[in-house]
C-alpha positions, 0 to 999 in steps of 0.5 A, a space after each residue: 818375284 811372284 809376290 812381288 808380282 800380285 802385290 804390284 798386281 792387286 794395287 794396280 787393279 784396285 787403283 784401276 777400279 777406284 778411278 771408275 767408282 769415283 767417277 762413276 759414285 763419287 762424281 769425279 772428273 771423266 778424266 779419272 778414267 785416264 790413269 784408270 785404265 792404265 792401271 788396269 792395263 798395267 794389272 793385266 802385264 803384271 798378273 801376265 808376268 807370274 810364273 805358272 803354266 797354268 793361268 787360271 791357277 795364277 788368277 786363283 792364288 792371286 786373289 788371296 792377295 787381292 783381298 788383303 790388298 784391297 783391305 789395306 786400300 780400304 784402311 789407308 785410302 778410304 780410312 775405314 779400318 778392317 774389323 776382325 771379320 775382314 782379317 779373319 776372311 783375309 787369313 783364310 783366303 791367303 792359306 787357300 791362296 798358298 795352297 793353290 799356289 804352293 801344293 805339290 803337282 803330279 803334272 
């Protein structure tokens, strides 16, 4: 349930800030600001919703998942396929996430 969780996290937060970079950089309408702050409100339920007595160690391990996920947004939305270097920095952040979020606590 977690993953499921910051997977639908990081896509709604990533739509949430598209809709400000387009309006604000790609001169779309003001009313992109609309679903946009939807969807960050729906980011910040979701995120709320993981499983962690901690908050700050749920928003740590989630951003592993945000930066794959705004990579996928990237190439699927903005047609820009990720080099080597993007899935390499991609891989690293995903172990460090599983680290932070699957290490064993004394307490």
């Amino acid at each position: 349930m977690t993953a499921l969780l910051y997977i639908g996290a990081a896509l709604a937060e990533i739509a949430g800030c598209f809709a400000f970079w387009a309006w604000l950089r790609l001169g779309k309408s003001v009313l992109w600001l609309i679903p946009g702050i939807a969807s960050l409100i729906l980011f910040a339920w979701l995120l709320a919703r993981v499983d962690s007595a901690a908050a700050g160690r749920a928003y740590a391990a989630y951003g592993g998942v945000y930066i794959c996920a705004s990579l996928l947004w990237l190439w699927g939305v903005e047609g820009v396929r990720p080099d080597r270097w993007d899935v390499a920095g991609a891989v690293l952040c995903l172990i460090g996430a599983s680290v932070i979020l699957l290490g064993p606590r004394t307490a």
